[in-house]
N, C-alpha and C positions, 0 to 999 in steps of 0.2 A: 197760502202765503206763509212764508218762511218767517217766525219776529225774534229777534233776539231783546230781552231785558237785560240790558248792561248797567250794574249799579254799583256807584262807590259811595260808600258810607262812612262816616268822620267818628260820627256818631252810636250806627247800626240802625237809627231810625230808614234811612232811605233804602237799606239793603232789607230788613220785614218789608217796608211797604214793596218794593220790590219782590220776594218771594212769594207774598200774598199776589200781588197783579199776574206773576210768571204762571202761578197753581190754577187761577181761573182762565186762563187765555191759555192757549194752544201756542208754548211762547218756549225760550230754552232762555235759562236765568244764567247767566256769566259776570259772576265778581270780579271786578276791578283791584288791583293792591297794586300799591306802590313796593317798589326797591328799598325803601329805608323809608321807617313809621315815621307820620307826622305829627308836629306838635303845632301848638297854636303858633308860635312863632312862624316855621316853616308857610301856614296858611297866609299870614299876613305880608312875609316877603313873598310870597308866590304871587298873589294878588296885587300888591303894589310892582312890582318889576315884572309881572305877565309872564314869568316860566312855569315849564309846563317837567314838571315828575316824570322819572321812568317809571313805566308801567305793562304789568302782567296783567291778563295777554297780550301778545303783540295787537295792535289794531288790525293787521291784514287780516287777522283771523276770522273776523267779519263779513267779509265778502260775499257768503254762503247766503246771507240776510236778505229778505225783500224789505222789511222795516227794522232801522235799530231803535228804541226805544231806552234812550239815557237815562237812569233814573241816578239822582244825586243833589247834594244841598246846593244850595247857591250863597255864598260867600262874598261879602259885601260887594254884592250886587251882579256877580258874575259867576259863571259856572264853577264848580270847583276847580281848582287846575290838573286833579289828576284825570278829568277825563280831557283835556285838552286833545292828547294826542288822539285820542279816537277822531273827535271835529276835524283835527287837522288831515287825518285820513281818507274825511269825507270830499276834501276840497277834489281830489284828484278821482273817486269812487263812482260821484252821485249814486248813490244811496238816499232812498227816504229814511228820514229820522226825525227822531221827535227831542223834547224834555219833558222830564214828568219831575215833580220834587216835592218833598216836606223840606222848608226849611223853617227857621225861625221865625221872619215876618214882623218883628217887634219894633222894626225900626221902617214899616208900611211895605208898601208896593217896590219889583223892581223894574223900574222902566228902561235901564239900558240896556236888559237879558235878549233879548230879541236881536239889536244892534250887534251885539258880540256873537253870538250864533250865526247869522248870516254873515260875518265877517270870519269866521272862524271856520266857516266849511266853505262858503261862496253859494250856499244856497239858504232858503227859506224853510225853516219845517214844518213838518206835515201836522206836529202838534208841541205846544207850548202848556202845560200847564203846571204852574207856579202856588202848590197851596203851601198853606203855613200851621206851623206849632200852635200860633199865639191864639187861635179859632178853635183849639181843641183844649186851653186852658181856662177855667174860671177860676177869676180870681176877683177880689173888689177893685183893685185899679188893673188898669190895663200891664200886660205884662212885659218887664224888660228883655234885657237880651239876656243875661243873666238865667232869668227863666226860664227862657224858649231853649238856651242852650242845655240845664240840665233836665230838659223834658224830656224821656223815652214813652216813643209810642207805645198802647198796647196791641194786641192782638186785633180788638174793635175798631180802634183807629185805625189799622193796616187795613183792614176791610173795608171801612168805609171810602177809606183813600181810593182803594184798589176798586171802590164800583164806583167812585168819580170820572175816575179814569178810563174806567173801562166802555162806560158810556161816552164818550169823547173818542177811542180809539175805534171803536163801533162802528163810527161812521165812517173812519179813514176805508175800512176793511169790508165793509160790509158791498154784496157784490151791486153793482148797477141796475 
């Protein structure tokens, strides 16, 4: 089985955990960039008006995949927008595809990620999994966004992310 790791990172958090996941799996890692760098601003109007970034590489390039495996933050409460147009690729592809992510997490769970996914390709994926910053911080009170935002994973976090993951993808792949 052919997997592509496709990861955009805001941060660099999701692009380690990403590199780590691509190293242990039999997987080809393909960074995501935008056309012109983002600022928090740009995140915020993207997310509220739902556009979607030109982005390097083109989606077609994909094709070759039996599994894409998106790795990237989720932004108050929905995928990042630069991988939009890959989703939007999928509508017409079926392709299996997943989400995998580190995001923040300080403001809880996000339950509409799933509804934008399957609205966003027109199918279901094979795997969802949504871990958080705020689980890898100890602190005496619980941690803001603040926090979670200038949290860089390390190397151990990338790992441990990457054999969460890995156990979960295990299944999808693993033969009959």
């Amino acid at each position: 089985m052919k997997i592509a790791i496709v990861s955009y990172s805001f941060t660099g958090n999701n692009d380690k955990f990403a590199a780590s996941l691509a190293s242990e799996l039999p997987a080809t890692h393909i960074r995501i960039t935008t056309q012109k760098p983002f600022a928090m601003k740009s995140i915020v109007l993207d997310m509220i008006f739902s556009r979607t970034p030109k982005v390097h590489p083109h989606p077609d390039s994909l094709q070759q995949y039996d599994l894409i495996l998106f790795v990237a933050p989720v932004w108050m409460g929905n995928v990042a927008s630069p991988v939009r147009a890959y989703l939007h690729a999928l509508q017409s592809k079926r392709q299996a595809y997943g989400l995998l992510s580190i995001s923040g997490g300080a403001d809880g769970e996000n339950p509409k990620l799933m509804a934008e996914l399957l609205k966003r390709t027109g199918a279901s994926p094979a795997i969802v999994l949504d871990q958080h910053i705020k689980d890898y911080i100890t602190l005496d009170s619980p941690p803001t966004r603040q926090d979670t935002s200038a949290y860089k994973i390390s190397d151990t976090d990338a790992v441990r992310l990457s054999e969460n993951a890995i156990k979960e993808i295990k299944k999808l792949i693993a033969p009959v």
